[in-house]
Phi, psi and omega in degrees: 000326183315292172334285175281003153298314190295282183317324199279352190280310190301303208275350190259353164261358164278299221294327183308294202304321190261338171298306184288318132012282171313299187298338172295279185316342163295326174298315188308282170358281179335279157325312179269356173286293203247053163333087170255090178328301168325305187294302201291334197282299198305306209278345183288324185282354176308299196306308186296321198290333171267334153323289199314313205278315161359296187296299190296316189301329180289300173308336196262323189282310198295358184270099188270319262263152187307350195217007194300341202256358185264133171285179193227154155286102171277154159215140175234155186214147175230125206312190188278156192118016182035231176312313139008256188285352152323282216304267195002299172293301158352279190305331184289321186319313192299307159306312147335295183288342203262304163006295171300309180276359156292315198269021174072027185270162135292106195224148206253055186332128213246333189186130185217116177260136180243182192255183204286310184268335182190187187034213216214121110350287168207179172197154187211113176258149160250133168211151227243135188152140159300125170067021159330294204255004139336300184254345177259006231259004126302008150321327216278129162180208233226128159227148204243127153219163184244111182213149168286135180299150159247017168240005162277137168278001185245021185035054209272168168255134170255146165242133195276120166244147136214147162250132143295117158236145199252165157162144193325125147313130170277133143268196186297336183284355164247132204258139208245097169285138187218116186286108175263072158219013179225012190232138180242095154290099222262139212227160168148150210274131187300147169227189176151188200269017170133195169055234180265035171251001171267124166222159218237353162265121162324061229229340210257182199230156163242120162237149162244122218251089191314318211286331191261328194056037184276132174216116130317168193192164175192121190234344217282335179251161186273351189271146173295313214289326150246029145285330153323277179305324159325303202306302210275328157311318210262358170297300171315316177276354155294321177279339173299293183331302156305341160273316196288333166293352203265304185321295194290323169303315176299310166305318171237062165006057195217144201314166194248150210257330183284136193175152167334118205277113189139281153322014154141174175081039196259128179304306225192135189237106170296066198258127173249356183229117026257005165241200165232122189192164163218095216249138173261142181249015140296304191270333185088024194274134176231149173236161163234050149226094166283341207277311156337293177332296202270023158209063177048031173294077203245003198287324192308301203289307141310313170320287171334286201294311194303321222267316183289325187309289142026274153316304163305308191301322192281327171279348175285333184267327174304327191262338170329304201299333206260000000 
């Protein structure tokens, strides 16, 4: 049903995509028959804005990938610098959920630590969709901003780390094996800055996955049993997740992007102090609006990175072939 919900959504977004296409070249017609420049303007940006979506569709039908069609887990983390790189994580949460809920997802807060004075420690959203991890799943790394602080009283410039890492929900067609005599499981009382992140009960769940040292939390219910059940979900979609990387680095012989948060490997550089810009340094893709950026225009960016991934992928099967 998934499948064919996603396909039937594909073929009713070309049909959109070739009406308005006609009804443009007709304006244009229109317009150059009785030259009316205003009309030929409105219709040139008409041309663009469909390119633009062209464009989105083309990079969307290629996301072939085994979970690409799936929805994700985000997880933020936040570096070493305390409040500092709290807020820092905020704001990517934040850029994330407004991201999502433009592009029509759901997203669901799965865990949330929050810091002593401000921001988040860490957080974990699920959000819901076609090509949720599709489309995010070249987030994961190290983000660096640069701002004059707003817990320095000498107003000084800081630099900031927090990371993001994505990775798939396993639904049922994919089978996840897990030895639970190798997952250790830790109970403990939810925290946060109040409301519904506070619970009075020993209710939220931890696992740690030894072999791996992968460890999950889950906090979001008042139920042990399903913060449980969460938990051991999204521990399954992390050992996936963690195999499809293993796959690609062997295959296009390349460094794993998770790495000390803070310390080389940064995806994206945020500088809002002494200029303004926002450069992803795989593609060199930039903006000199963040303020767009952290409040969730992320497709330039997304585009980019699926469009280089893409790429790669097509010249590595091309020298197999050859």
């Amino acid at each position: 049903m998934r499948e064919r919900q996603r396909l039937e959504e594909s073929i009713a977004a070309i049909s959109k995509l070739e009406s308005e296409l006609g009804d443009t070249v007709e304006l244009i017609e229109l317009a150059e028959s009785e030259t009316d420049e205003s009309v030929l303007t409105e219709a040139g940006e008409m041309l663009q804005r469909l390119r633009r979506e062209a464009e989105k569709r083309q990079i969307e039908s290629l996301l072939s990938g085994e979970a690409d069609a799936n929805d994700a887990y985000l997880e933020v983390h936040a570096g070493a610098g305390g409040t500092e790189s709290q807020d820092w994580a905020e704001m990517l949460l934040r850029m994330y959920t407004r991201w999502a809920s433009e592009h029509g997802y759901k997203v669901e807060e799965i865990g949330y630590n929050a810091g002593e004075e401000a921001g988040i420690k860490s957080a974990t959203l699920l959000i819901r969709g076609p090509n949720a991890y599709g489309w995010l799943k070249t987030e994961s790394g190290v983000h660096r901003l640069v701002r004059i602080s707003p817990f320095d009283s000498n107003a000084r410039r800081h630099t900031s780390f927090a990371s993001a890492w994505v990775y798939p929900v396993v639904d049922d067609t994919i089978e996840v094996e897990i030895n639970e005599s190798d997952v250790r499981v830790d109970t403990f009382r939810s925290s946060g800055a109040g409301g519904q992140h506070v619970n009075t009960t020993d209710s939220a769940v931890r696992l740690t996955h030894i072999p791996t040292g992968i460890v999950v939390a889950c906090q979001n219910e008042r139920s042990q049993h399903k913060n449980r059940a969460t938990a051991w979900a999204m521990l399954r979609a992390r050992l996936y997740e963690a195999e499809l990387q293993r796959r690609e680095e062997e295959a296009m012989a390349e460094a794993a992007t998770k790495t000390d948060i803070g310390w080389g490997h940064q995806i994206r550089s945020y500088v809002l102090q002494p200029y303004q810009m926002v450069k992803d340094l795989r593609t060199g893709v930039e903006t000199s609006n963040p303020t767009a950026v952290l409040d969730g225009d992320l497709d330039a960016f997304l585009e980019a990175s699926l469009a280089q991934r893409i790429d790669r992928t097509s010249q590595r099967e091309a020298a197999e072939a050859g």
